[in-house]
N, C-alpha and C positions, 0 to 999 in steps of 0.2 A: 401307246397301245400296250397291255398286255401280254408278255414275252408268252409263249405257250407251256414251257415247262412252268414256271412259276404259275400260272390258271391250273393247268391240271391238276398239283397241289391243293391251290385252294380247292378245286370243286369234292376231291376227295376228303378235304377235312366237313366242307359243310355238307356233305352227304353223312357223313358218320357223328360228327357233333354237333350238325347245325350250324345253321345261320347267326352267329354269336354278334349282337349288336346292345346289348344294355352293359352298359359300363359300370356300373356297381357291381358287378362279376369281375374277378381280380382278373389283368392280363387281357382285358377286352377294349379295344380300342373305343373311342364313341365314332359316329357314323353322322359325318356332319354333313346335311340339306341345306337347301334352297330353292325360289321357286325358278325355274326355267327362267335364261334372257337372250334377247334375240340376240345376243352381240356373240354366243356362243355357239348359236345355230346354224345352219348354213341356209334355214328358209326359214320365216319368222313363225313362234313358235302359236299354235292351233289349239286355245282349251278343249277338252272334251266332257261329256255328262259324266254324271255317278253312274255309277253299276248299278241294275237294279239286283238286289239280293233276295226281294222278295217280300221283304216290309218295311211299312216306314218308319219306323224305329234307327232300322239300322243304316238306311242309305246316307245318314249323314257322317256314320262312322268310319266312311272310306273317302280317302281321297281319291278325287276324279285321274284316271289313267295318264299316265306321261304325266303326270303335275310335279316330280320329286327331279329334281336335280344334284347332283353328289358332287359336293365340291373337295371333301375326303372322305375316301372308302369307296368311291367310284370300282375299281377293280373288285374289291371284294361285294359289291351289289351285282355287280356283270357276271360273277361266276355262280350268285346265287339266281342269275334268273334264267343263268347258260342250262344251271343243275332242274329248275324247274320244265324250262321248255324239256329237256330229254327224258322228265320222266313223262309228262303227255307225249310226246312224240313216241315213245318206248311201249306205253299204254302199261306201265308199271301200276300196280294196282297202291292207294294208301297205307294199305296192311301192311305190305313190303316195305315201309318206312319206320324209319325210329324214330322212336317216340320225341329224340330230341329234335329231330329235324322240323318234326312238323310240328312242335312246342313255338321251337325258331320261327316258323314262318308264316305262325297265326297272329304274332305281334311282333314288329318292328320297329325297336326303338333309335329316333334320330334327332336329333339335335339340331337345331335351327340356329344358324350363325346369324350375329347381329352387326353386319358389315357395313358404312358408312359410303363404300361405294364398289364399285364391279373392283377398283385396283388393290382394294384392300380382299376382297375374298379370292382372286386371285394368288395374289402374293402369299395368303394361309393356304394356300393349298399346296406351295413349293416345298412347306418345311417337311421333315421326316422325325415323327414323333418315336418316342423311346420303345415304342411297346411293337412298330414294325420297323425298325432299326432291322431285322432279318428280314424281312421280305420284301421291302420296298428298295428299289435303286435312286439315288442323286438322278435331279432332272437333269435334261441335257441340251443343248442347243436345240434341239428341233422344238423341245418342248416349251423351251422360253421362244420362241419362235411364234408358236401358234398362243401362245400368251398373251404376247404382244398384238398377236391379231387382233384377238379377245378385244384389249385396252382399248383399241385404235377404233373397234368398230361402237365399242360405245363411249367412244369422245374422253377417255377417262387414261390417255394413255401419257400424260405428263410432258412438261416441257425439255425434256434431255435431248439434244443436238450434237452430242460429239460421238456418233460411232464410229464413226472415223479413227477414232484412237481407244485403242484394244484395252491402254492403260486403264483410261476413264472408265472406261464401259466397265470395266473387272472391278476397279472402286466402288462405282455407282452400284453395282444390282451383286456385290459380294460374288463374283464366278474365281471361278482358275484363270490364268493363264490363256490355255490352249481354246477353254469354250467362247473364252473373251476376244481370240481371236478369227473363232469359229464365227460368233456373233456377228465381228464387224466386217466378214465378207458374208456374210448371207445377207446383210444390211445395206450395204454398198459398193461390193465389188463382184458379185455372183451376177449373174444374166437373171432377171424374174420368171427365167423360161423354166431356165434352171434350177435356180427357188424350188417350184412347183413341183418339178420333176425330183428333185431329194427328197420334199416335204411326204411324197406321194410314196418313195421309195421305202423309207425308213417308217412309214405308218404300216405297211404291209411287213417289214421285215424286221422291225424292232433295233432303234439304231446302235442300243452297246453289240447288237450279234452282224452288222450291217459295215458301219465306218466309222472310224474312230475320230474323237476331235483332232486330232494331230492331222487328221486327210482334211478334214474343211480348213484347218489353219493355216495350213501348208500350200494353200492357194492355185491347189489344181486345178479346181473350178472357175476360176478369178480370170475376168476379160484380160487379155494382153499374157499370162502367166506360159511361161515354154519349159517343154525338159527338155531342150539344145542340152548334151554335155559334150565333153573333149570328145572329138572325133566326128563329131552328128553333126558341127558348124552349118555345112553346108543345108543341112535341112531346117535350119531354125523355120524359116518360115511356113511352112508346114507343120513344124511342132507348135506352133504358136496359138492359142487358144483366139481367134475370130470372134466380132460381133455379131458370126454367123451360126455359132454355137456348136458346128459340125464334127467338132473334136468331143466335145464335154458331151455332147448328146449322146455322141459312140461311144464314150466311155462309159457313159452310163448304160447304157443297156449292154455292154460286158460286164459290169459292175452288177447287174440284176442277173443277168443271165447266170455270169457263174455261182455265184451266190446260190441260185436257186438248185443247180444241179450239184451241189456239194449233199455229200450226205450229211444226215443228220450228226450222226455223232461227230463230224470232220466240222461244220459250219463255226466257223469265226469272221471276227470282223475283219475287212479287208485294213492294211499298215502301211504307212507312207510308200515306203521303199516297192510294194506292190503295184500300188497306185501309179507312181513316178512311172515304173517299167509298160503298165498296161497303156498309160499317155503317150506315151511316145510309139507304142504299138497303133494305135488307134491312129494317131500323126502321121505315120509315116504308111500304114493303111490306108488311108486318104490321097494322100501323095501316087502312090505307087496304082489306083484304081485310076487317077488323073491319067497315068505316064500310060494306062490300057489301054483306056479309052479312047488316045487318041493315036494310038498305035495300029488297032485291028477295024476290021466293017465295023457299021455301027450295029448290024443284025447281027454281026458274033457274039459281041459285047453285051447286048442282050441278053442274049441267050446264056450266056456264062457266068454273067450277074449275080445271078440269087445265089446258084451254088459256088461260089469264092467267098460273097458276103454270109454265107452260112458258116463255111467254115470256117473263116475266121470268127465269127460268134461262139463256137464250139473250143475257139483256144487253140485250134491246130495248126495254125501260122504265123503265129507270134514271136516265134523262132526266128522263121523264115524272113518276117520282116525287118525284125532285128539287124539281122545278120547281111540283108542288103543295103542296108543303110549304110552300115559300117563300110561293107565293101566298095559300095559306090561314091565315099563322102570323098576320097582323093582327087578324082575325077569332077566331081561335083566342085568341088572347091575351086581347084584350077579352071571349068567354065564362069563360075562367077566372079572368082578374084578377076578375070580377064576384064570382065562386064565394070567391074569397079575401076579396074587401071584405066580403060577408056575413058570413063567417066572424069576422071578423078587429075590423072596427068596432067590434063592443058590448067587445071586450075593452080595444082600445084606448080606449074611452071610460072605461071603468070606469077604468084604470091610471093616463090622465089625471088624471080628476076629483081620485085619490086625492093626485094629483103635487102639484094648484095646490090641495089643501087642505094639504097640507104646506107650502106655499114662504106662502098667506095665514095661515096660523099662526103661523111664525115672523118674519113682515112686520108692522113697528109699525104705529100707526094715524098718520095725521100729525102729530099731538098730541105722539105718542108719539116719533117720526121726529125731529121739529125739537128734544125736549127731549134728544134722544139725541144730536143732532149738538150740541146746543148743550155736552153735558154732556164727550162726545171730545173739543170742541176746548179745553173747562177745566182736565181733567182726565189730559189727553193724559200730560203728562211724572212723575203719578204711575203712570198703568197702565203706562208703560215702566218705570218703575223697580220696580215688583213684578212684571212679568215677568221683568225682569232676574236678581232677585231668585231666581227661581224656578230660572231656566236656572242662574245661579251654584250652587243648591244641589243641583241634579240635577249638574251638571259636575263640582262639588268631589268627590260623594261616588260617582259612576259612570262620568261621563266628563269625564275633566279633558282638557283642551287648552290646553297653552299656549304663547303667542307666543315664539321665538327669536331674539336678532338674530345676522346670523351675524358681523358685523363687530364682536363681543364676546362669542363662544358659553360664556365662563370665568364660566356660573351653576350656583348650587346646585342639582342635582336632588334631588327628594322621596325622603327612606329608607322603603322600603315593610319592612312587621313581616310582609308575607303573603307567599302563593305569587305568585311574577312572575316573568315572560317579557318577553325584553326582546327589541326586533328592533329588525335594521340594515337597509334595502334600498338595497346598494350597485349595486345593477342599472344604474343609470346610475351613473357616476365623479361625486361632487359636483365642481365646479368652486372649492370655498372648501377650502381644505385644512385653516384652520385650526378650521372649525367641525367637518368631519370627527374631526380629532383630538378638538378636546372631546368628538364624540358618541363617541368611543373608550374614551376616559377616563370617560365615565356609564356607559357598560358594566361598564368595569373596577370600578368604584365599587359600580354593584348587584352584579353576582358575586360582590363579596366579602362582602357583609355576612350573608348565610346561605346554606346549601344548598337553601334552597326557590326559589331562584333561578340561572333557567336565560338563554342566548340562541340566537336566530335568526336569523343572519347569513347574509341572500344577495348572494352573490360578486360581483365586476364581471360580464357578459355582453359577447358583442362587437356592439359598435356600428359602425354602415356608418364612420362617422366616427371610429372608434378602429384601429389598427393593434395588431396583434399582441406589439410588444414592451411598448406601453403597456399592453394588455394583463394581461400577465403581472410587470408592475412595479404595476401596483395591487393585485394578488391579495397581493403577497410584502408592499407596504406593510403589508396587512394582518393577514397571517401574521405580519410579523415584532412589529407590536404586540402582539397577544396571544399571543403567545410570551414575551415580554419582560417580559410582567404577569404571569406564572402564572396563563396560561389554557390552557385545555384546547380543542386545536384537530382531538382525531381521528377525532369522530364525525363523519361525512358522510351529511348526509342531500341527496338527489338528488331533483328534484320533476320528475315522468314527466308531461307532456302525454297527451291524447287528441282527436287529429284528430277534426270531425264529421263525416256523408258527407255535409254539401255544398263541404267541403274543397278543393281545387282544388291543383294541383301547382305554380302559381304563390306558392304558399304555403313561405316559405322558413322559416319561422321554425323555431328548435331546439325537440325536443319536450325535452328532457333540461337541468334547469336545476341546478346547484348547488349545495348551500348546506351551512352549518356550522353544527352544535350546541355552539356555548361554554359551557364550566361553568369555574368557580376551581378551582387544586388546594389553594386554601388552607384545605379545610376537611378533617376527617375523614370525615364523614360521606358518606353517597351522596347526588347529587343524587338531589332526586325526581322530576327530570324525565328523566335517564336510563332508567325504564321505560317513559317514554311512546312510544307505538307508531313514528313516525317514526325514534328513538333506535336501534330495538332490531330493526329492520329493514332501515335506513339509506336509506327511499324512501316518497315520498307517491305515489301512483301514482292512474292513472287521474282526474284533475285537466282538466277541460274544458278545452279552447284555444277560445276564442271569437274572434268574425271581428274585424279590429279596427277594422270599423266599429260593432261593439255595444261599444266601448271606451267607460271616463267620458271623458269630456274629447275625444272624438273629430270629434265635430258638438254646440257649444254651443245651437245651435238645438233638438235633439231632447231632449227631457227624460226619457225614459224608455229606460233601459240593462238589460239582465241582471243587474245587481247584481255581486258581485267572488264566483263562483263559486271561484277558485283560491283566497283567503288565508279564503275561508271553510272549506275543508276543510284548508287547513295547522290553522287554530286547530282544529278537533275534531279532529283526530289527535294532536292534541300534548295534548288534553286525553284522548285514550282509552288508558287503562293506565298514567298518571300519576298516583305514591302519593301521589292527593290524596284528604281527605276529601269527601263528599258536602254536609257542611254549610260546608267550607272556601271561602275568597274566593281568587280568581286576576283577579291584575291585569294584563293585558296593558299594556307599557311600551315606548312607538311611538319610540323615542329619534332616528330617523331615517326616517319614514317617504315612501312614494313619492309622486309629484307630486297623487294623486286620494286620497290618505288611504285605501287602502283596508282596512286591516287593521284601522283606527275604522270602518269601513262595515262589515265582520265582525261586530265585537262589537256594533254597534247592531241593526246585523239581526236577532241573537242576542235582544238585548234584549226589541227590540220584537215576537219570534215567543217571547217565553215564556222563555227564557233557556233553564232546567233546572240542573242541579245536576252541578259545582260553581258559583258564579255568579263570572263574570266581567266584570271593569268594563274599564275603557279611561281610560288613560295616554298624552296622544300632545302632541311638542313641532314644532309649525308652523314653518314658515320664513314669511317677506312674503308670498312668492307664494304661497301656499294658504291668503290667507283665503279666499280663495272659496268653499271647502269646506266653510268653517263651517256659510254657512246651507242646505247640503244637509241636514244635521243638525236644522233643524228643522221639526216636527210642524203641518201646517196642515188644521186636523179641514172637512167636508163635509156638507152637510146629506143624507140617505140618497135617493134618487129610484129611481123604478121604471119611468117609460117614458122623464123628461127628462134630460137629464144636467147636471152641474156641471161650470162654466169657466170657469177665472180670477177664481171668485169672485160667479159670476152663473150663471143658471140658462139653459140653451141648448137649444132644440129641433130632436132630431136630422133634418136634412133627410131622411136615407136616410127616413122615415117616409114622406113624401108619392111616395116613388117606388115603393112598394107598391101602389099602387091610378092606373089608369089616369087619365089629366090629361082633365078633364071633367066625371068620373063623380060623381055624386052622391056618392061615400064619399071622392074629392080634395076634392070642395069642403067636407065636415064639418072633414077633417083640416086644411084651407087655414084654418076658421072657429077651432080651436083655438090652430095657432100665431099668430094674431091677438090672441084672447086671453087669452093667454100674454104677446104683448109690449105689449096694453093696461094690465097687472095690472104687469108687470115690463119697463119699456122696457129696461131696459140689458142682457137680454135678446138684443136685436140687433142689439146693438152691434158692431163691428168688432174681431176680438183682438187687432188691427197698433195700437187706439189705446188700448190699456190700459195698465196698468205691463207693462215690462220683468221677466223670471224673474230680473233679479239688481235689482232695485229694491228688494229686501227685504220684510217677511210686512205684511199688511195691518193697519195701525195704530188704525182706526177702522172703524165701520161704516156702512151706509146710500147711495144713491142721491141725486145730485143730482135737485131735484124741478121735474119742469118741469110741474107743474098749475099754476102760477099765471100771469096776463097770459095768460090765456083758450088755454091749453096751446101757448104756443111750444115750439117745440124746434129744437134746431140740427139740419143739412143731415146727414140719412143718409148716410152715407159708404159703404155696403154695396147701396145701390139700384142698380141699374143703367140707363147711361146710353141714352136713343134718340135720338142723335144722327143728322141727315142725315147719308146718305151719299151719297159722288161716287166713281164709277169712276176708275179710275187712268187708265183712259185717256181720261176727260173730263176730268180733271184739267188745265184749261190754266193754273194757275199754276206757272211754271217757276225751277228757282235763280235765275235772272236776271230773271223777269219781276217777283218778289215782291222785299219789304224783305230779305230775310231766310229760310233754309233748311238744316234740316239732317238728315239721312238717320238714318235710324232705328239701333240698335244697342245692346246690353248691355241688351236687355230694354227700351226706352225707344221709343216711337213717332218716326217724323218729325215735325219740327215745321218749317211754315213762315207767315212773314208776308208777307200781299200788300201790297199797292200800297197799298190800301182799309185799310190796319193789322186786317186781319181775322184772327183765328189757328184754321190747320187744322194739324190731327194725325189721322196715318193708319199705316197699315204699306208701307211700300215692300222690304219682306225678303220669303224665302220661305214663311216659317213662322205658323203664326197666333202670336198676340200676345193676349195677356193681361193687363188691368191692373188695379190697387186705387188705391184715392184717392190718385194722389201728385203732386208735383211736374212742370208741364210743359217748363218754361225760368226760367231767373238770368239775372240779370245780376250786376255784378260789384258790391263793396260800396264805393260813392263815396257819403258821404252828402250829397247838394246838389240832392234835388228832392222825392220822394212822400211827404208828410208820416206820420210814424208815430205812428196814430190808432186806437184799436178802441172801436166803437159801443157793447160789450154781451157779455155772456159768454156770449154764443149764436156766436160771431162765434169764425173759425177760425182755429187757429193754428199754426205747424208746432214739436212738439219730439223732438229726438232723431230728425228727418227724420221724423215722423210727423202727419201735419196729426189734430188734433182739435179739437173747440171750449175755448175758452176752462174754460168750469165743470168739464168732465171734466178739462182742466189742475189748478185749482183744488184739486177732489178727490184728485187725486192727490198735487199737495204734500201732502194733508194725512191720508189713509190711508195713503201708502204710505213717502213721505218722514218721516210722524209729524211736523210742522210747520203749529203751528197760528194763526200772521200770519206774514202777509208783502206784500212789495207790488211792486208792478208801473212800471217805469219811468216818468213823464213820465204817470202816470194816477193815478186817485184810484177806490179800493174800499171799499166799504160792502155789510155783510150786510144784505142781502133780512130785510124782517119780513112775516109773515101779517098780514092785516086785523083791527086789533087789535079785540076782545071786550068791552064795559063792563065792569069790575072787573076784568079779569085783563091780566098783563102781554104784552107781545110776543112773541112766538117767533118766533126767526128761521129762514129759509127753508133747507134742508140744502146747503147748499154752492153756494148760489147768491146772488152779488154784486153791485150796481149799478155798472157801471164807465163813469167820465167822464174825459175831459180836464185835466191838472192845470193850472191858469190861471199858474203859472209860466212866464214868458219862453222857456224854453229850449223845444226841440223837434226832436226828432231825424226826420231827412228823409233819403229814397233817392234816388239814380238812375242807374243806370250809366254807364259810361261808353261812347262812340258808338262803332259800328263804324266800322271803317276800311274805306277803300274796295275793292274786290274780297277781301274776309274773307270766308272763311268758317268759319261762328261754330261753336260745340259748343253741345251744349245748357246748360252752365252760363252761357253767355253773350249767346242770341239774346235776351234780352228786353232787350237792349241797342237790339234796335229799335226801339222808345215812346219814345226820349230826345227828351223835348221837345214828346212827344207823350202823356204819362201819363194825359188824358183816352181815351184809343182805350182803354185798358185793358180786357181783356173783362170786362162786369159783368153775371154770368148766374146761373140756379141749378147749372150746371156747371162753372166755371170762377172762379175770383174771387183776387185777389190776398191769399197770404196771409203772416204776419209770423212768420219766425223765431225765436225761443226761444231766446237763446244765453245770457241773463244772469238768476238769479233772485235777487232780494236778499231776506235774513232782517231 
C-alpha cells in the first residue's frame, strides 16, 4: 500500500504537472500494463463494455473499464485516479485545471509488457528503476508475501522447498538477512491466524511505519517462542506463545491499538526491544485475568471485565504488570520448584541407588584393593608388555603407523598385494625437501607395482606467509615429478566446501581446494580407481567447512572436536563406484599425512562405527612431531552411569543436580545427603581435575584409589572447598605500598598480594572485575638455596607438580598409574609402603598407594631462601616472598595457606 505522505506528494505534483506517462520526456518513467489475472484478484475478474461516447468512430478508441492492470507505476495510476475522483466529487470545474493536467489525461501512454508467464511479471515488478530510486521504497516481506500468493494461485510458483532455512531462502530470491528470516516464519513458523492478522495489519498501516523485519525475525510471533527472562522463570508458561494464539493475538491488537493512537508526527515502527516488553505484558496479562477469575463471583468478574481489558488496551497497566510478575516470581518459583522435587525425587533416587550399586560392584573390598595394588606394582611391566603386544597386532594388521625420520626419509616402504590408495597432503609446503622427494618416490613406488593402486594428492594452497610465485613453483615441483615417472597427472579432482549459516563474512577461507588423482601409465590395465565417483566426476562437493575453532589441534585444552568431517567423505567417495569387490581389502596408505593425522582419524572412525564392506585399514608414516596423535588413537573403555557421570577416571556428581530443587528445601537437602554419600563410598570423587594426570600423561597403568581409611581417616587439605576468609574493605585497607614489606597489584588473573609490617600476608582484588581463583600459588621467591630447609612430614602434605599443588600420595599414584612406574624415590627422604594391621597367620598387605615418608639421616640437605629485596623495588609476584628473608618463621601456617615444595626432579 501506498504510505500517505508519499500519495499526497504524488497527487500534488500530477495536479500541477500532470499525469507524466510518455517516456520520451526526459526523467519519465514508462508505465507498464497488463491485462487483469484472476490469480491477483480476490474474486475472478468480470469484463465490462466500452463506454459509449457517442459515436462510433470512437468507441473502439477506449479501453473497456477496469481492463488495465499496472504491474509498474501502479501507485502513481492510484493517485491519478485518487486526483480525478476529487475533482468530480469537489464539482471543480475543467477551467480550473491546467492545461498540463488535462493534456496528461486525454492520452495515456503504457507500455505492454511481454511476460512469458505470471512469475516473470511479478518478479519485474520487485526491481526499483533509476528514475524512482526517490520515491519508491525496497519491497518487504509482506509484499513478497502476497507475491507469493500471486505465484501459488496461478500454479506458476516454482519448486523451492527450503524455507525452512532463512540462508537458502536469502540466496534464492536475493533478500537481506533479517527479511529472509522474516520470510521463513511467516512460511513456517507463524500460526496462518496470524499470517492474516499481520498481512491485514500492515496493508492498513504501511509496514516500514508498522514493524520492522527485526520483529518478524526475532520470532515473537513464532508457535512455542517465550520472553521468560531472569527473574520471570516462574511464569515461562504463560509467557509462552500457545497453539491457542491468545498471546500473539493480544499482542497484536496492542500493536494496532497503539500505533493507531500515536500522533502523527510521533508514529514509527514498533523495535524489537518494544515488542519483547509488550509480549510479556500481554503474557502475563493473561495470567493475571486467569488468577481473577477464579478468585472473585463470576458476576463480578463480568462486570469488571471490559474495563481492566480496556485499560490495559490503552497501555495503563503494563507497568503494573510488569512489576507483578517480578514481585511474585520468588514465590512462584518456590510453589513449582516444590511441584518439580516431588515429581522428580523418587526418580532421582531410584537412578542413584542403581549408580552406587554399580560403582560398589565393580569397587574391590580392601583385601581385595591392597592385593590389587600390590599385584600392578609387581606385575606392571608384563601387563605393559601384553598391551603392547596387542596394540602391535591390531596396528600390524589394520592400522599400521610408522615413525619417519626426515633427516634420512631413504626407507623401504611396505609392497601392498591389495587395493591401495595412497595420499600426499601438500597443503602446507613441507619445509624438508628431501623427505618430500622420498615421499614422492613411495608414491611412484606404489603406483607402479599394480593397477589396484591409485593416489590423492592435495596441491600447495596459498598460505598468508607464502607469496604467489612460491606458489606456483611448488605445484610445477610437483607436476614436474610425476610427469617424469610415468604418472598420470590429468584427472582433477576439486573438493567444494560448504559454508554453515553461522558463517560470518569475516571468514576468508577458499571454498574450492585442489587436488589430483595419480595413477602409472605403466600398466595396461585400468586403474580401479578410475571409476570411483571423485574420478568420474572430477569433484567431492558439498564437504562441511567447520569453524576453526572446532579444528584438532586448535585449543589443546578442549578435548572434544567434530571429528575430520572433510577426509571422512573424501575416503567414501573414493570408495563409492570403485571396481572393488565387497569382500576385497583397501588399504589406505598416509605416505604424507597432515599435522593432526586425520585421514587415520577417517579410517579409525570407519572402524570403530562398523567399517562395512569393502574393509579398509590404514597405512600412515609419522614425522617427530605427530606423536602426539598416537595416543589419540587409543581406546579408554567407561564404567555405564545413569544419573553420575565419569571423569578422568572417577566417578563425579553432576552439580547442575542440586540446582533443580530450591536451596533449603527438604528435596536439596536428600540430594546434598547423596552427593555426601557418594564421596564417602568414593572420595576421589571430589577431587579437583587441575590435580589429576595431564590428557597427554598417557592411558591409565594401574587401578585403584589411594586409601585414606587408615590413621583414624586422615586425608589431605580439599583443594576444591571454598575459602571464608575475612574480609576488609578496600577502603579500610590502611596498608599502603609503602606502609607494608612488600606489594604488588593484581593482574593475569592473579590477586594482589601484599606484606605488612607485621609480615602478615593479604590478597585481595584491587582490578575492576571480579576474580576467581583455584588452589594455586600466592608469591616465589627466587631459587638461592641458603635457608628453608627441604622437609615433607607425610604424604598427606602438598606439593606443587607441573604448577599444580596436590598432596604427596595422589603424586605417588600417579607415578605409578599413569607414568606406569612402579619405585621410585624422592630426593634427601626415605619411603616405605604403608602395611594394614597385620592378622595372625596371614601376611601384610600393603596400603594402595600410600607411603611413610621421613627425613633421610644423610648429611646433605637441600634449603631455600631468596634473595632480599632491594630497597624501593617493587616486586612481581614471582618474587614478593622475597619478603620472609630471614624471617622464614613469619611464614603463614594455616589451613589456607602453607608453603609448598616444587616438583621439578623425579628420580627412577
Amino acid at each position: 500500500m501506498a504510505e500517505p505522505s508519499d500519495m499526497v506528494c504524488l497527487i500534488e505534483l500530477i495536479l500541477s504537472q500532470g499525469f507524466r506517462t510518455d517516456a520520451d520526456n526526459p526523467g519519465t518513467e514508462k508505465l507498464s500494463i497488463w491485462p487483469p489475472v484472476d490469480a491477483w484478484l480476490q474474486a475472478p475478474y468480470k469484463p465490462m463494455a466500452h463506454l459509449d461516447t457517442g459515436g462510433d468512430d470512437s468507441r473502439e478508441k477506449l479501453l473497456p473499464p477496469f481492463s488495465v492492470a499496472y504491474v509498474k507505476g501502479w501507485r502513481r495510476s492510484l493517485g491519478a485516479l485518487i486526483s480525478c475522483e476529487g475533482i468530480r466529487t469537489l464539482g471543480i470545474s475543467l477551467d480550473d485545471l491546467t492545461a498540463d493536467f488535462k493534456e496528461s489525461m486525454r492520452v495515456i501512454h503504457g507500455t505492454v509488457g511481454r511476460f512469458d508467464s505470471t512469475k516473470s511479471a511479478v518478479w519485474a515488478s520487485r526491481g526499483i528503476t533509476l528514475a524512482s530510486v526517490g520515491t519508491r521504497k525496497a519491497p518487504n516481506a509482506m509484499n513478497f508475501l502476497r507475491q507469493l500468493e500471486i505465484l501459488q494461485k496461478s500454479g506458476d510458483s516454482g519448486d523451492f522447498k527450503d524455507w525452512h532455512d532463512a540462508t537458502k531462502v536469502a540466496r534464492a530470491f536475493t533478500v537481506g538477512k533479517l527479511e529472509a528470516e522474516s520470510l521463513t516464519n511467516l512460511q513456517c513458523k507463524i500460526a496462518p491466524l496470524m499470517v492474516t492478522a499481520l498481512k491485514e495489519a500492515t496493508r492498513c498501516r504501511v509496514m516500514r511505519q508498522f514493524i520492522t523485519h527485526e520483529v518478524l525475525a526475532r520470532d515473537f510471533f513464532n508457535v512455542s517462542y517465550t520472553s521468560t527472562v531472569a527473574g520471570l522463570e516462574p511464569w515461562a508458561r504463560y509467557l509462552t506463545n500457545g497453539h491457542d494464539n491468545a498471546i500473539v493475538m493480544l499482542l497484536m491488537d496492542r500493536l494496532r491499538g497503539d500505533r493507531d493512537r500515536q500522533p502523527l508526527q510521533l508514529k514509527k515502527a514498533f523495535a524489537a526491544k518494544d515488542v519483547a516488553l509488550l509480549h510479556a505484558a500481554c503474557g502475563g496479562f493473561i495470567a493475571i485475568m486467569e488468577c481473577f477469575q477464579q478468585s472473585v463471583p463470576q458476576a463480578d468478574f463480568v462486570e469488571a471485565e471490559p474495563e481492566i481489558r480496556n485499560q490495559f488496551a490503552m497501555g495503563v497497566l503494563d507497568h503494573d504488570v510488569l512489576s507483578f510478575m517480578e514481585n511474585s516470581a520468588q514465590d512462584k518459583a518456590r510453589e513449582l520448584q516444590d511441584k518439580v522435587d516431588e515429581a522428580t525425587l523418587e526418580q532421582i533416587r531410584h537412578r542413584f541407588e542403581s549408580d552406587m550399586k554399580t560403582l560398589k560392584d565393580r569397587q574391590p573390598t580392601q583385601e581385595q584393593a591392597a592385593a590389587e595394588a600390590m599385584l600392578d606394582s609387581k606385575y606392571l611391566a608384563q601387563r605393559q608388555a601384553k598391551g603392547q603386544a596387542f596394540v602391535k597386532e591390531f596396528m600390524q594388521q589394520k592400522f599400521q603407523v610408522h615413525m619417519v625420520d626426515e633427516r634420512n626419509p631413504q626407507q623401504l616402504f611396505p609392497e601392498f598385494a591389495k587395493h591401495v590408495m595412497t595420499s600426499l597432503d601438500c597443503c602446507v609446503w613441507p619445509s624438508n625437501m628431501g623427505y618430500l622427494q622420498a615421499c614422492l618416490q613411495a608414491l611412484h613406488s606404489v603406483l607402479a607395482m599394480f593397477p589396484k593402486c591409485g593416489g590423492h594428492l592435495q596441491v600447495p594452497m596459498p598460505q598468508a606467509q607464502t607469496v604467489p610465485q612460491a606458489l606456483v613453483k611448488h605445484r610445477r615441483i610437483l607436476e614436474d615429478f610425476l610427469i617424469g615417472h610415468n604418472m598420470d597427472i590429468t584427472k582433477n579432482v576439486t573438493l567444494i566446501f560448504q559454508t554453515s549459516s553461522g558463517s560470518t563474512s569475516a571468514d576468508k577461507r577458499s571454498l574450492v581446494h585442489p587436488c589430483l588423482f595419480v595413477s602409472s601409465t605403466n600398466h595396461n590395465e585400468t586403474n580401479v580407481w578410475s571409476s570411483s565417483a571423485p574420478v568420474q566426476m572430477g569433484h567431492i562437493a558439498d564437504i562441511p567447512l567447520i569453524r576453526v575453532n572446532e579444528m584438532l589441534g586448535y585449543d589443546l585444552e578442549v578435548g572434544s572436536r567434530k571429528g575430520v568431517p572433510a577426509h571422512s567423505q573424501i575416503l567414501a567417495n573414493y570408495l563409492r563406484g570403485a571396481d572393488i569387490g565387497s569382500t576385497d581389502v583397501v588399504i589406505w596408505c598416509d605416505l604424507l599425512p597432515n599435522r593432526q593425522v586425520e585421514f587415520g582419524r577417517a579410517v579409525l572412525e570407519r572402524l570403530l562405527q562398523g567399517g562395512g564392506s569393502p574393509d579398509v585399514y590404514y597405512c600412515g608414516f609419522l614425522r617427530e612431531d605427530q606423536k602426539d596423535c598416537i595416543a589419540d588413537f587409543e581406546a579408554k573403555p567407561d564404567p555405564t552411569l545413569d544419573l553420575l557421570t565419569w571423569v578422568s577416571g572417577r566417578p563425579k556428581f553432576p552439580d547442575a543436580l542440586l540446582n533443580k530443587f530450591s536451596e533449603g528445601s527438604a528435596s536439596h537437602k536428600v540430594i546434598s545427603e547423596f552427593k555426601q554419600e557418594l564421596l564417602r563410598n568414593f572420595p576421589e570423587a571430589g577431587a579437583d581435575a587441575s590435580v589429576t594426570a595431564s590428557p597427554s600423561a598417557g592411558t591409565v597403568r594401574a587401578q585403584g584409589q589411594p586409601d585414606y581409611s587408615i590413621e583414624g581417616g586422615a586425608r589431605p587439605q580439599d583443594l576444591s572447598e571454598d575459602l571464608n576468609l575475612a574480609v576488609v574493605k578496600e577502603a579500610d585497607f590502611k596498608v599502603t605500598r609503602t606502609g607494608g614489606k612488600a606489594f604488588c597489584p593484581s593482574a593475569r588473573g592473579k590477586p594482589a598480594v601484599c606484606v605488612d609490617s607485621e609480615f602478615n600476608l593479604w590478597i585481595g582484588n584491587d582490578g575492576d572485575h571480579e576474580l576467581s581463583l583455584e588452589a594455586s600459588e600466592i608469591c616465589m621467591g627466587e631459587n638461592e638455596m641458603t635457608g628453608l630447609p627441604f622437609r615433607i612430614a607425610n604424604d598427606l602434605a602438598m606439593v606443587a607438580y607441573e604448577k599444580k599443588p596436590m598432596p604427596l600420595s595422589k603424586l605417588f599414584h600417579q607415578i605409578i598409574t599413569v607414568n606406569g612406574i612402579a619405585t621410585f624415590e624422592l630426593a634427601n627422604h626415605e619411603i616405605i609402603q604403608k602395611t594394614y594391621q597385620v592378622v595372625e597367620g596371614q601376611d601384610a598387605l600393603p596400603v594402595p598407594y600410600r607411603y611413610t615418608v621421613t627425613v633421610a639421616r644423610a648429611g646433605k640437605c637441600n634449603v631455600f631462601n631468596p634473595n632480599a629485596l632491594k630497597a624501593g623495588e617493587n616486586p612481581k609476584h614471582g618474587s614478593i616472598g622475597a619478603a620472609y628473608v630471614n624471617h622464614m618463621d613469619k611464614l603463614p601456617k594455616c589451613k589456607s595457606a602453607t608453603v609448598v615444595w616444587e616438583v621439578s626432579c623425579i628420580q627412577f
